[in-house]
C-alpha positions as a Markdown table, in Angstrom:
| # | Residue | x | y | z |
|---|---|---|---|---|
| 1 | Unk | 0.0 | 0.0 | 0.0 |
| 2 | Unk | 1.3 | 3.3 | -0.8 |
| 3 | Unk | 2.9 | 5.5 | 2.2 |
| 4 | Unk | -0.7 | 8.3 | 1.1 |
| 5 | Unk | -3.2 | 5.5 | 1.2 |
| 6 | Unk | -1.4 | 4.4 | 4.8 |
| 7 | Unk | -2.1 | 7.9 | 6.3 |
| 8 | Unk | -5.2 | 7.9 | 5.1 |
| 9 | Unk | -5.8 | 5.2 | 6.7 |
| 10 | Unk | -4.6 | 6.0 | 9.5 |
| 11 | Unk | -6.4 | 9.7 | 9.9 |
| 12 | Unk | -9.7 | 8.1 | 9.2 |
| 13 | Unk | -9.1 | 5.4 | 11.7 |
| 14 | Unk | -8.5 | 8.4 | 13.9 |
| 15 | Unk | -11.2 | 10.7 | 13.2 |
| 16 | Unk | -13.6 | 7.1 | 13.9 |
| 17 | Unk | -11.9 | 6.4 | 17.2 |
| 18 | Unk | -14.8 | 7.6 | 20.0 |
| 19 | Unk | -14.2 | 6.8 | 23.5 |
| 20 | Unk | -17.7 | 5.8 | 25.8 |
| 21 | Unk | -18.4 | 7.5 | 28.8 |
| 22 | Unk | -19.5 | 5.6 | 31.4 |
| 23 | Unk | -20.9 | 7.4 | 34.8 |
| 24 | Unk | -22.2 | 4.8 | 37.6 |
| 25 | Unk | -24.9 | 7.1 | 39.4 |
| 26 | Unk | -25.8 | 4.4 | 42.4 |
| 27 | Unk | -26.1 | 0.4 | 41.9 |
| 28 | Unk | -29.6 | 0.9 | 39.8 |
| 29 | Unk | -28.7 | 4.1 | 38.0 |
| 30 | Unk | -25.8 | 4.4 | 35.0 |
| 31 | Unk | -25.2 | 6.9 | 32.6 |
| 32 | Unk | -23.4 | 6.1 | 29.2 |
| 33 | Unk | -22.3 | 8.0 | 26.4 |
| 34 | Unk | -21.4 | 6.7 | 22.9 |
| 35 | Unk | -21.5 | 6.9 | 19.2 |
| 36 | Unk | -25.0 | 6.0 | 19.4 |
| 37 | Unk | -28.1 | 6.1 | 21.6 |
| 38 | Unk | -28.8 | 1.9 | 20.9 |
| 39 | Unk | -25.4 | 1.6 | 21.8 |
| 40 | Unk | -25.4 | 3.1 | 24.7 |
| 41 | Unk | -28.2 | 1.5 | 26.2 |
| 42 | Unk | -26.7 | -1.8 | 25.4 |
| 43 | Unk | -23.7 | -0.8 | 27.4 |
| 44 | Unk | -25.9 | 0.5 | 30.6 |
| 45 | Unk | -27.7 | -3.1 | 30.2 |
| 46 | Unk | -25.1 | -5.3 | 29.9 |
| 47 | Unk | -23.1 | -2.6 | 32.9 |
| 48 | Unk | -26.4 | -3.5 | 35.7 |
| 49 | Unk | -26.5 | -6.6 | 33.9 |
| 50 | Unk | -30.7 | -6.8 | 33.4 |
| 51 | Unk | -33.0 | -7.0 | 30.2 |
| 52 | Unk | -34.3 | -3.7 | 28.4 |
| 53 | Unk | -37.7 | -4.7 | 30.1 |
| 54 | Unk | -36.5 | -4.2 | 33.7 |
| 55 | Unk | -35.3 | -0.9 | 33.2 |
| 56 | Unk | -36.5 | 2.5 | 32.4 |
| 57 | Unk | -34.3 | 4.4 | 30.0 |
| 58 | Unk | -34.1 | 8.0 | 29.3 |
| 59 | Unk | -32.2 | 9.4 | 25.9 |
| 60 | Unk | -30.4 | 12.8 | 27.4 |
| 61 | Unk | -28.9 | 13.7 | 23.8 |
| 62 | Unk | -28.9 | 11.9 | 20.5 |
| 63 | Unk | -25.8 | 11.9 | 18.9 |
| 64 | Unk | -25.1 | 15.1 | 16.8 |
| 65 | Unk | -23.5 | 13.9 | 13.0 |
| 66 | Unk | -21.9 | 17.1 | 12.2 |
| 67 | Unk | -19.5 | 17.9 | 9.5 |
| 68 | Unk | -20.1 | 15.5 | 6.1 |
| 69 | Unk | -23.0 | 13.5 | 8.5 |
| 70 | Unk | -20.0 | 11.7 | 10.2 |
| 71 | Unk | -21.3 | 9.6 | 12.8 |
| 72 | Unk | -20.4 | 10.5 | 16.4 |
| 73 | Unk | -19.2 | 13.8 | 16.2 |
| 74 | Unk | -21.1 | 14.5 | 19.6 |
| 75 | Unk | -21.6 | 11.3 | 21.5 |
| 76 | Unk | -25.3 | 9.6 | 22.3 |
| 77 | Unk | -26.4 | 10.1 | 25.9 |
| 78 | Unk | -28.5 | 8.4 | 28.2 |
| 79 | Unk | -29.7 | 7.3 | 31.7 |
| 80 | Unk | -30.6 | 4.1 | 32.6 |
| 81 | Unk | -32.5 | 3.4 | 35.6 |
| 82 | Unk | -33.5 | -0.1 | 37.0 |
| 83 | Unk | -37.3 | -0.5 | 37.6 |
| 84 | Unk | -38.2 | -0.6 | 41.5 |
C-alpha cells in the first residue's frame, strides 16, 4: 500500500476512534455516552447486567452527525435506571 493510502488510513481510523463514557450514578442508575443512543443503552444493560424490560431508560442527547453526517461527532447520551 502506498505510504498516502497508509495515512489515510490512518487519519480516518483516527477521526472514527470515540471513547464511551460511562458514569455509575448508584447500583440501579448508570449513565453512558457513545456513538449511538442503541449503543449506549446496550452498554448500561449489559453494565447493571438486566434486560431492556427491567429498566427505564431515558435518551439525554442523541448523537449530533456534524460535518459531512460523520457519525459520532457529539456522543449519544443516556440514563438508565433499574425498575423498583
Amino acid at each position: 500500500m502506498p505510504a498516502t493510502e497508509l495515512w489515510r488510513a490512518k487519519l480516518a481510523k483516527e477521526f472514527t476512534m470515540v471513547e464511551n463514557k460511562i458514569t455509575i450514578i448508584n447500583k440501579n442508575e448508570i449513565e453512558v455516552e457513545a456513538k449511538t443512543a442503541q449503543e449506549a443503552i446496550k452498554i448500561a444493560l449489559s453494565k447493571l447486567n438486566v434486560k431492556k424490560s427491567e429498566v427505564e431508560i431515558s435518551v439525554l442527547r442523541e448523537e449530533n452527525k456534524g460535518l459531512f453526517s460523520m457519525q459520532g461527532t457529539k456522543l449519544a447520551k443516556v440514563r438508565v435506571t433499574k425498575k423498583s
